[in-house]
N, C-alpha and C positions, 0 to 999 in steps of 0.2 A: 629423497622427497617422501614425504608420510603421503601414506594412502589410508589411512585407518581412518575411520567416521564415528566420530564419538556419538554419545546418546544425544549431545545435543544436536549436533550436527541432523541426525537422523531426522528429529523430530523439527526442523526448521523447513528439513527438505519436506517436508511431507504437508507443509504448513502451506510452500508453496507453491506445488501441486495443484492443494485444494486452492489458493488466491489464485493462482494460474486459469483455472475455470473460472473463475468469480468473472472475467472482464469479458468471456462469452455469454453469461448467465445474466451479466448487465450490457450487456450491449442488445440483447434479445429482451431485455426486461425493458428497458428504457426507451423500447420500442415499441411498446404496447399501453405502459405506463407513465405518467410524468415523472419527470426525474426529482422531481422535491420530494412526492408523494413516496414514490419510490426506494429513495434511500431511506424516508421517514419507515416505513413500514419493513424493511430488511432489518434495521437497528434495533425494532420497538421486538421483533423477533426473537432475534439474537442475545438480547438482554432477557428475554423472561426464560428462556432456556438456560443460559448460565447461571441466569441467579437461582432456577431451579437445581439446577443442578449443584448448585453451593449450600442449598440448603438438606438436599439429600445427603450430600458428605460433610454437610455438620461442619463446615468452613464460613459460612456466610458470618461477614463481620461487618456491620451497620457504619461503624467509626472508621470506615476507610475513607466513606462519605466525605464525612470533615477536611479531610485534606484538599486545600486547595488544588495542589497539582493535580490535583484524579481530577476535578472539573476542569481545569486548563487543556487536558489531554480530550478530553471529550467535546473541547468546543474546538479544536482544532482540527481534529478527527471527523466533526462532522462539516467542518469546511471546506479538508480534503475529498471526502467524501461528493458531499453538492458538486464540487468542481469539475471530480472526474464523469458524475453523471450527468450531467449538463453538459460537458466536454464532449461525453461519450453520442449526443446526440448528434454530432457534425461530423465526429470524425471514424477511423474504424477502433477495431478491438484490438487491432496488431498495432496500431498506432499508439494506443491507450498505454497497453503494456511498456511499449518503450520509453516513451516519453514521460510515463510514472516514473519508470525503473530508475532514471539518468541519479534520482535522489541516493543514489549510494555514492555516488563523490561529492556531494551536499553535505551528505552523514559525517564523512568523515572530516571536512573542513570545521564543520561545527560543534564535534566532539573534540574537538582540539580547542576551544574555549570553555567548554561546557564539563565535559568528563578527562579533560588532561590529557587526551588521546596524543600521541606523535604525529606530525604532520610531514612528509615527505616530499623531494622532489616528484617521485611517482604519485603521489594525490596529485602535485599540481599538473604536472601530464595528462593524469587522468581525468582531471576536470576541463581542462582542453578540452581532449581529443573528445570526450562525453560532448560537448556543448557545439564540435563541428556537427558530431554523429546525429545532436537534436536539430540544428539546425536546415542537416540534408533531408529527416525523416518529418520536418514540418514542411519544407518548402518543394518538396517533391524537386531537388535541381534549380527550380523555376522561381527567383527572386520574385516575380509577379504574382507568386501565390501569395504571400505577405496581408494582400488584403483582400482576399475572395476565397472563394470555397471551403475547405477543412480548417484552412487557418487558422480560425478564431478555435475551433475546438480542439484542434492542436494544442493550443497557446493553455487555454482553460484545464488539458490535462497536465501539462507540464510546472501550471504551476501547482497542480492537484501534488504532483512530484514530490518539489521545493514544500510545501504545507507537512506533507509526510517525513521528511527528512526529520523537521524539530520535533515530529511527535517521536519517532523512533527511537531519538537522542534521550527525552526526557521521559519515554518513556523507562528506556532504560532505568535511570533516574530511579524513579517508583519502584520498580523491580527489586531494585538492592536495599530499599526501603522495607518491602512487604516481600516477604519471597515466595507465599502462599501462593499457587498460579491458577487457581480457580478464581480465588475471591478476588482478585485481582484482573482477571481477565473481565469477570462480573462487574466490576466499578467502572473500569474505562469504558467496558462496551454499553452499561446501563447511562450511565451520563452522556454520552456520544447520542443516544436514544433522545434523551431528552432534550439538547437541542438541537436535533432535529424537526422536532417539531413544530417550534416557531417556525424555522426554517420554511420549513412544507406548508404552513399555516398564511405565511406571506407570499410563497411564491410560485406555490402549485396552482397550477389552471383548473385543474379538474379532479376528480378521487373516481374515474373509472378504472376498474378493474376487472378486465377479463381472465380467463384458464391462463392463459400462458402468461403471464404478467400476473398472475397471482403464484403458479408453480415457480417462476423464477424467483420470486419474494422469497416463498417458502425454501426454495434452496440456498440461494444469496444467506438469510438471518442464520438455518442450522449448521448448514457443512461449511461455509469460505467465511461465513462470521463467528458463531459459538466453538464451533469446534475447529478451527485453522486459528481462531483467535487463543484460544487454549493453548497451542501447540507451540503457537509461539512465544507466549510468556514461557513457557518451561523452556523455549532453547530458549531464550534470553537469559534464564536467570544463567546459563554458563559460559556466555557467550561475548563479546564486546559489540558496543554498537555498530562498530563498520562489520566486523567480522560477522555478524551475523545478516546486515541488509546485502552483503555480497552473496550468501549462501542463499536469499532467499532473491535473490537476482536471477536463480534457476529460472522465475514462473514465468520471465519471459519465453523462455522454451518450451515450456507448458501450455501456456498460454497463446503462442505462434501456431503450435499444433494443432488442439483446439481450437483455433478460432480457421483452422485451415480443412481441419473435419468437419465441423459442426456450422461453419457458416461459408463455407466456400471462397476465404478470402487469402488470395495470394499474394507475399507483398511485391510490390516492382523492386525493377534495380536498385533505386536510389532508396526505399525502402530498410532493403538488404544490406546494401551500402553503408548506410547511417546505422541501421543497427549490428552492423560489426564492429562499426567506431564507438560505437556505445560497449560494444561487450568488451571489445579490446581496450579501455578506458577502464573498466571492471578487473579485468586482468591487471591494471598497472594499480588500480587502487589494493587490491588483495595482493601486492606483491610489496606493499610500505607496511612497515611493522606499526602499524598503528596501535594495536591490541598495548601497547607499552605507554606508558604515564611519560608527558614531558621532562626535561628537567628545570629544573630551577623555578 
């Protein structure tokens, strides 16, 4: 069995460390702030940071623009986005993460139309056993939660999930297009900004913002957007799309932690439950050589 961590690997892990916190910093942020306003103002961040910093390293290339796909990725990006912070307001941070995560046997069903990826018996197990694991960590056991309390924002992150899955996929895409991972990280994240806006423009209640709801902005846009966003273009460009949303499948662990330090939240049983069925679902999708081109 290899144990050796290539550079990309390294820098995926570290990518999701930093997302790992993101769902603490929005679960705290989205608690102070409206969540349209909120994602608007994370993104509008994170974009003038990269692009500064694309322009300091003499990278910044205007004709990236032009490509439709870099706008297709930003408007899905920012629907993922709305979903999970809208989501995030019903439900917990440990829940977020999981039911985000489920999107790595998504990834890989749809890179097997999309990037020619392999698809295996082990994807389709693992897209089961993934969808019992969402189905025990929405319903808490309790069929009757279906239509009352976290439910709906259960529901709203999961499809926040499923939205992520096709950006991952094409995002890739782009990647092997432009290999550059600043100016590239700067395009998606700048256009993701933009529509946002409307976004926030139609469906935010209000544009208060206090200390904490402004600190979390400010960390949300630098460290888990500009810089986690950078980190992951560069493992992507060595990376294949399942084989890389597996490794960054960590920040549920990350994220569990964090949200068990920093917000005092323990998951219950069935919690626990569901996201081992989720992880062991992970395990079977990373055990299908997907990384390999179909035949025929």
């Amino acid at each position: 069995m290899r144990v050796r961590v290539d550079k990309f690997e390294q820098v995926l892990l570290i990518a999701s460390l930093l997302w790992g916190t993101s769902f603490v910093a929005s679960k705290i942020g989205v608690s102070h702030v409206d969540p349209y306003f909120f994602g608007m103002g994370r993104w509008i961040i994170g974009a003038a940071v990269l692009v500064l910093v694309a322009l300091a390293t003499k990278t910044f290339a205007p004709k990236l623009f032009s490509k439709p796909l870099v706008w297709g990725l930003g408007l899905v990006n920012a629907l993922g986005l709305t979903l999970q912070n809208v989501g995030m307001t019903q439900t917990t941070a440990t829940n977020t993460v999981l039911l985000v995560d489920i999107n790595v046997v998504f990834v890989a069903v749809i890179s097997f139309a999309v990037l020619s990826e392999r698809i295996t018996k082990y994807t389709i197990y693992g897209l089961l056993l993934g969808l019992l694991g969402v189905g025990i960590v929405s319903t808490g056991g309790d069929l009757s939660q279906m239509m009352q309390g976290s439910f709906v924002g259960n529901v709203l992150v999961f499809a926040a999930g499923i939205v992520w899955a096709f950006y991952i996929v094409y995002q890739k895409k782009l990647v092997n297009e432009h290999v550059e991972p600043i100016m590239t990280s700067a395009a998606v994240v700048t256009t993701t900004a933009v529509f946002s806006i409307p976004i926030a423009l139609v469906f935010a209640s209000n544009v208060a913002l206090d200390a904490t709801g402004a600190w979390s902005m400010l960390y949300l846009g630098v460290v888990c957007t500009a810089a986690a966003w950078l980190l992951y273009i560069m493992g992507l460009r060595g990376k294949g799309a399942t084989d890389s949303s597996v490794i960054l499948f960590m920040e549920i662990v990350f994220a569990m932690v964090f949200a068990f330090l920093l917000l005092g939240e323990t998951p219950d049983w069935f919690t626990a439950i569901g996201g081992v069925l989720i992880l062991l679902s992970v395990l079977l999708v990373s055990a299908s050589p997907n990384g390999k081109k179909r035949e025929g």
